[in-house]
C-alpha positions in Angstrom: 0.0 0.0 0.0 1.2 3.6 -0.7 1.3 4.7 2.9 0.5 8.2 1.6 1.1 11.3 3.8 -2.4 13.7 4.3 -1.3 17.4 3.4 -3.2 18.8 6.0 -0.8 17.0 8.1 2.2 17.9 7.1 4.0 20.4 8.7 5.4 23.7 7.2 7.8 25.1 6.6 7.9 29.0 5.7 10.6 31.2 4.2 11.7 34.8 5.2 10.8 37.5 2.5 11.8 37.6 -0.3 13.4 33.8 -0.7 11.1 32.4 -2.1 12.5 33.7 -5.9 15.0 30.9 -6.8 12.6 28.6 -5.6 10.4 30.1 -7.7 12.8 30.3 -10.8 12.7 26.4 -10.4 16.0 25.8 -7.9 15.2 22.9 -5.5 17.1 23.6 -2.4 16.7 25.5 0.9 19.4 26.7 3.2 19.2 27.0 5.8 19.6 31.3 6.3 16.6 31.2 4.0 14.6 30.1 6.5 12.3 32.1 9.2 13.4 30.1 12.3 11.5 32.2 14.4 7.8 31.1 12.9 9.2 27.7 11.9 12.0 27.0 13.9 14.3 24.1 12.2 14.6 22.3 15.7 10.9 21.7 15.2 12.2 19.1 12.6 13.4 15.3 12.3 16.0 14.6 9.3 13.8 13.3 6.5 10.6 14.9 8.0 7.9 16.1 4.7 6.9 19.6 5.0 4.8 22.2 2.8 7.4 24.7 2.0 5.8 28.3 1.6 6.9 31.9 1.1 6.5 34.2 3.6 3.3 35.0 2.3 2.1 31.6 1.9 2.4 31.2 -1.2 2.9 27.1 -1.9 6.1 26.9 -2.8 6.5 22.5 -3.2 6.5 20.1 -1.2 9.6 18.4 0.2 12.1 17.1 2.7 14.1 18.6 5.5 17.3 17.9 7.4 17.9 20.9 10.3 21.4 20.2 10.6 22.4 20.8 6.9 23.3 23.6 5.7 20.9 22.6 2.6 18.3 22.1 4.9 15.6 21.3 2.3 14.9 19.9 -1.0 11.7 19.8 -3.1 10.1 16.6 -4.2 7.2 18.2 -5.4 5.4 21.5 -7.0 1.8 19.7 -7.3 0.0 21.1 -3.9 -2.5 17.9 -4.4 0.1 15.1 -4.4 2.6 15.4 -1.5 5.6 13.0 -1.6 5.0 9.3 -1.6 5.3 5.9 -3.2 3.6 6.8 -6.2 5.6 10.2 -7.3 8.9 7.8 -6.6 7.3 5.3 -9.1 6.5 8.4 -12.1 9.6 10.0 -11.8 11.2 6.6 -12.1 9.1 5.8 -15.2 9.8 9.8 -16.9 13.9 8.8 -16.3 13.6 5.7 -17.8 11.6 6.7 -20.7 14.6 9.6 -21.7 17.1 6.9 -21.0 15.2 4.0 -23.3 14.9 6.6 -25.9 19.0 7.4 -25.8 20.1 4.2 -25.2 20.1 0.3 -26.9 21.2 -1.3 -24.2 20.0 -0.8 -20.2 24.0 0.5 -19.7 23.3 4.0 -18.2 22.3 6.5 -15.5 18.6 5.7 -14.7 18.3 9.2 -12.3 20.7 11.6 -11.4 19.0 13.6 -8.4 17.8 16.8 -9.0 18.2 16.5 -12.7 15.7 14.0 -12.4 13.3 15.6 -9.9 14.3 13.3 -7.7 17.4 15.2 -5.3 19.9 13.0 -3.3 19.2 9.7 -5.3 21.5 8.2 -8.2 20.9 5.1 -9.7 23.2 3.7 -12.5 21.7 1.1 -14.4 24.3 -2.4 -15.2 21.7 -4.5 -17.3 19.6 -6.4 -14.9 21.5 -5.0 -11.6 21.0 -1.5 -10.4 23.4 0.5 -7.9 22.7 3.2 -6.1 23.4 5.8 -3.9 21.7 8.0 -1.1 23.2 11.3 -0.4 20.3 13.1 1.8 18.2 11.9 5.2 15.1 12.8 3.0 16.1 10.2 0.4 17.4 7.6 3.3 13.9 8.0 5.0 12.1 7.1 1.9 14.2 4.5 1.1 12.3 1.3 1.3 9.6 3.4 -0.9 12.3 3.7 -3.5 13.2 0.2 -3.4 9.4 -0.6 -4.0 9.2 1.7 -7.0 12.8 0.5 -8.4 11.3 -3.2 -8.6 7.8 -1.8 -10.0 9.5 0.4 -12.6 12.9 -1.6 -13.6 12.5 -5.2 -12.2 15.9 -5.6 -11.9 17.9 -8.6 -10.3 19.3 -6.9 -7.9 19.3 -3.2 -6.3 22.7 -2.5 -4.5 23.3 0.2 -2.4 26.7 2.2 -2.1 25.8 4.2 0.2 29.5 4.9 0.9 30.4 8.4 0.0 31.6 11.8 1.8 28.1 13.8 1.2 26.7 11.4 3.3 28.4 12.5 6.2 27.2 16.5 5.4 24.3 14.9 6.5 24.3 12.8 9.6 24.4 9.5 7.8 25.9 6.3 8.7 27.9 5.2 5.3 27.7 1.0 3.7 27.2 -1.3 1.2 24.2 -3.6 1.4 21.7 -5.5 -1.1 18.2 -4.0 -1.0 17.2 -7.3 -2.7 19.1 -9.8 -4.7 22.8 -10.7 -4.7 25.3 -8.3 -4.9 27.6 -9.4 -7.7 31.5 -9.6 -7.3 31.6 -7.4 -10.2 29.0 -5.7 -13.1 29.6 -5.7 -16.6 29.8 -2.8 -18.8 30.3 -3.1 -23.3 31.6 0.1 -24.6 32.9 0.7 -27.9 33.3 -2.8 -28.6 35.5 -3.2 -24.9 33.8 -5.6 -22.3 35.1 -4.5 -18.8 34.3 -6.4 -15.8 34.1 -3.4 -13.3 34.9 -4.1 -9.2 31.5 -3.1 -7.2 32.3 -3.8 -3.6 35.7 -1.6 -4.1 34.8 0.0 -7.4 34.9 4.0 -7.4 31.0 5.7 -6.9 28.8 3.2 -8.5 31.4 1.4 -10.1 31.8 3.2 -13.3 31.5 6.7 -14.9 28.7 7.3 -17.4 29.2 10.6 -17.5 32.2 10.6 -19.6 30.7 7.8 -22.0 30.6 10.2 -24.5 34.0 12.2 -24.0 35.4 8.7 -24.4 34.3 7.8 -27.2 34.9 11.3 -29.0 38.7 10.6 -28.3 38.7 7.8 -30.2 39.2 10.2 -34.1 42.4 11.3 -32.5 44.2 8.2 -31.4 45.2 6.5 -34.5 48.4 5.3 -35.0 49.1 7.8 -31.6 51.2 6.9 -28.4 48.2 7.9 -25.7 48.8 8.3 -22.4 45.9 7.9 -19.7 46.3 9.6 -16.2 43.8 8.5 -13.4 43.3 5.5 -15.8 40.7 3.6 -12.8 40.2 0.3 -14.7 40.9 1.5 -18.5 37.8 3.0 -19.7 39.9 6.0 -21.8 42.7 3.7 -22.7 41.6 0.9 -22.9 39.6 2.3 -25.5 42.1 3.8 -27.1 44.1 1.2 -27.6 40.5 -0.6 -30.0 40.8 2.4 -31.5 43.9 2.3 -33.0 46.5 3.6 -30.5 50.1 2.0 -31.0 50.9 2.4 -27.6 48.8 3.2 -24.7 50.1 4.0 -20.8 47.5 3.7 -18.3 48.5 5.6 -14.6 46.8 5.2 -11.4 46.8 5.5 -7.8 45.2 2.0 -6.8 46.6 -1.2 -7.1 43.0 -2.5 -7.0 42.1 -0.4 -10.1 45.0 -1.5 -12.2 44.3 -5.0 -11.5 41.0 -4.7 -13.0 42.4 -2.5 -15.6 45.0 -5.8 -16.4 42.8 -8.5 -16.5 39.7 -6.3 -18.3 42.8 -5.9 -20.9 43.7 -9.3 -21.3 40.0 -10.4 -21.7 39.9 -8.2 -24.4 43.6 -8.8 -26.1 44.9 -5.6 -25.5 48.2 -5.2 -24.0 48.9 -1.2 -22.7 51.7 -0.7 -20.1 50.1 0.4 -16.4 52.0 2.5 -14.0 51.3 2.6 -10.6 51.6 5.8 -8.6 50.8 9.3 -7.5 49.6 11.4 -11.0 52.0 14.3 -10.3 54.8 11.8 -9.7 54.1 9.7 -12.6 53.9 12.9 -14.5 57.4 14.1 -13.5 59.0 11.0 -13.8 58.1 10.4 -17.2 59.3 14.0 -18.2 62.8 13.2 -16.5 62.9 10.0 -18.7 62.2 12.6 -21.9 58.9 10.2 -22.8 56.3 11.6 -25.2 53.2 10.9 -26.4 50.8 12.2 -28.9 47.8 12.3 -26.8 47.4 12.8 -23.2 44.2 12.5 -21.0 44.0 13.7 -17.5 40.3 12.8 -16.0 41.3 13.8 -12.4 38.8 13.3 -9.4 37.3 16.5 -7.9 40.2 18.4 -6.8 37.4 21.3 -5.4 34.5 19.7 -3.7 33.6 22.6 -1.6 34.2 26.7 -2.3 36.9 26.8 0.3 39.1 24.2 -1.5 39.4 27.3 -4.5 42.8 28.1 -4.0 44.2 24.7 -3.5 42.4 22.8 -6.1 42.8 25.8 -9.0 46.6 25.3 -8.3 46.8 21.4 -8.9 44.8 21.8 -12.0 47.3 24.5 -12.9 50.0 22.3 -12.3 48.8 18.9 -13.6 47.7 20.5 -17.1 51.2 21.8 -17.1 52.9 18.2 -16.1 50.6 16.7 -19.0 51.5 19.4 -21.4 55.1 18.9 -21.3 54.8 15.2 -22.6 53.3 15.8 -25.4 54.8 15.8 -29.0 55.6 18.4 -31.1 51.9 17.9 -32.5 49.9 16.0 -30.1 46.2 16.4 -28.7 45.2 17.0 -24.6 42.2 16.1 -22.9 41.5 17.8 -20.0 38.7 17.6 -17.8 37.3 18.4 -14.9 34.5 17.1 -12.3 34.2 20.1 -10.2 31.3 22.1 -10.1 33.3 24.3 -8.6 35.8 25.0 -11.5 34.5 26.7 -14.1 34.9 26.1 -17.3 36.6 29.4 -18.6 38.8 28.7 -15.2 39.5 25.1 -17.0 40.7 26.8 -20.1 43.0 29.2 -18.4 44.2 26.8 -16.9 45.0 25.1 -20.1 46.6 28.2 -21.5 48.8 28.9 -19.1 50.6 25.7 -19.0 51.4 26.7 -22.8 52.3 29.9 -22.4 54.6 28.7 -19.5 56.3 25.8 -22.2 56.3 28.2 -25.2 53.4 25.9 -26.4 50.4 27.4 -29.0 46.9 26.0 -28.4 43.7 25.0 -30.1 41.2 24.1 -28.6 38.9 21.7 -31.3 36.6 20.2 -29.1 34.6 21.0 -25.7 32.3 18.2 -24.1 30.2 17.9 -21.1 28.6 15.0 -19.0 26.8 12.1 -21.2 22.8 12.7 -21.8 21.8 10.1 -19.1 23.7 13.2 -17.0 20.6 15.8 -17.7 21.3 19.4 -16.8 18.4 21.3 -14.7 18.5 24.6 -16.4 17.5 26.0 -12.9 20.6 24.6 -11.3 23.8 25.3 -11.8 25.1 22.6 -10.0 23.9 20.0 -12.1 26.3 21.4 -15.3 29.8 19.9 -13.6 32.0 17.6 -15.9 34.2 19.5 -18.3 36.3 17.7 -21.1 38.5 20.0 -23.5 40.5 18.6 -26.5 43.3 20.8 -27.2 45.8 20.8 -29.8 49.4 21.5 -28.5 52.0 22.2 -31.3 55.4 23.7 -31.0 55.4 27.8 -31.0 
């Protein structure tokens, strides 16, 4: 049964003047300052409690979810003032998602929701054929969480749901981190086909979900450049860029990464598949140096670095490494050869990317073109009403000798 909250019930939750206009402009989230704490004080509220969010007139704003000790204290589920959040809204928006996704996609190898994006904020699911993984960032989403299970089965009928409920944002809300099987057994690993490469992809130690959809298509646009090319793939995880590369045509192909765990993957995904790339196991920046000591070069080189700014106060910090690592890539490429840069923080803008990319040839005498810019894959949908949504930068640039 759809256990159905009334809406006369539900308590509310009421904004001070005049906040009520991002809301309005279609933004989901509600910090906390936003608030007026003094006619609906936030103590007043459980993490995961529903509330009727309204502007300080009363205007209906949505209906959502609320954590008090976040500093995103809510997030809306809901603008329809006659269905409040419940089994039923989790099963539509599952079945809008899925109908985008069938639409883009032959095969059930994607990202079923990706949170706000999808109208549904602090849930992921990535879809592996008949086993789904996903992951709860928010106390609103954990609270609703055997709902969601319900509607995943209803909507996909999967073998298996897995949760990874393992990463940091969890912990920006009070939340205990695991790994558990909603229902079904959690396989050792899940198996992904792309480009005509079959990887077998860790989930119990795998990185997020265990694979990143997002840059499906940034991969797959490197592939016109790496004929015949020496590549070089930095933050390799299990091969997805150079592995890739190497069915594409590269000669040569270097994978680098940080975990042992990765590379094994990486190793045994290539010999399934009869490719044979040298791995390197290390720190980035290390590798990086190293190899310019040895005078190596390549012809294209791919940095897809994890977040170096997950929050504004890593600016500083995280604007230098990216600084430095375009620079360290830069230097090892040919006289002619092709960089991909990217970036998965929000944080970093684009134009910020780019100057980044600039710099590092003005500091080696280098000229660059940049011939291609991507984003995150279309099963990564931006809101156009939040920002945050737009993240994953990947900018092919040609670096030839001044």
């Amino acid at each position: 049964m759809d256990a159905s909250p009334n809406t006369s019930q539900l308590p509310t939750l009421r904004l001070k003047r005049g906040e009520d206009r991002r809301l309005s402009a279609g933004h989901l989230w509600v910090f906390s300052n936003e608030v007026d704490s003094e006619r609906t004080p936030l103590a007043a509220f459980a993490p995961g409690d529903h509330v009727r969010i309204v502007s300080d007139r009363d205007k209906f704003l949505g209906y959502g979810y609320v954590n008090p000790h976040s500093l995103i204290c809510a997030r809306i589920l809901t603008r329809d003032a006659a269905h409040p959040p419940s089994r039923s809204l989790l099963v539509h928006r599952l079945q809008v998602a899925q109908s985008l996704r069938r639409a883009l996609y032959e095969a059930p190898l994607y990202r079923c929701v990706f949170g706000e994006s999808d109208a549904l904020p602090g849930l992921v699911l990535d879809r592996f054929g008949d086993i789904v993984v996903g992951q709860i960032a928010t106390a609103g989403m954990e609270a609703m969480r055997a709902d969601i299970e319900r509607a995943v089965e209803k909507v996909l009928s999967p073998a298996a749901l897995i949760w990874k409920n393992d990463g940091g944002a969890r912990d920006l809300e009070g939340l205990p981190r695991y790994q558990e099987a909603a229902f079904g057994q959690a396989p050792a690993t899940i198996t992904i086909e792309e480009g005509g490469v079959a990887f077998q992809v860790p989930l119990a130690g795998g990185q997020k979900t265990g694979w990143f959809f997002d840059q499906a298509a940034n991969r797959l646009a490197l592939r016109k450049y790496v004929g015949g090319a020496r590549v070089l793939d930095v933050f390799s995880y299990v091969g997805a860029w150079g592995l890739g590369a190497l069915r594409a045509g590269a000669t040569e192909v270097t994978c680098v990464d940080s975990s042992a765990a990765a590379l094994s993957a990486l190793s045994e995904n290539a010999a399934a598949n009869g490719l044979k790339p040298d791995v390197i196991r290390g720190d980035a920046f290390d590798v990086l140096a190293s190899l310019h000591a040895q005078q190596r070069k390549f012809d294209v080189v791919v940095i897809d670095p994890p977040a170096f700014i997950k929050r504004k106060k890593d600016m500083r910090k995280g604007e230098a490494a990216y600084k430095r690592l375009n620079r360290l890539a830069m230097q090892l490429l040919d006289r002619d050869g092709v960089l991909v840069s990217c970036s998965c923080s929000y944080h970093l803008s684009a134009d910020a990317l780019v100057e980044a990319i600039q710099g590092a040839a003005r500091h080696l005498n280098r000229f660059a073109q940049i011939v291609e810019i991507g984003g995150q894959a279309p099963d990564h949908p931006i809101h156009p009403a939040i920002p945050e949504t737009r993240y994953l930068k990947a900018v092919f640039v040609r670096v030839v000798a001044e």
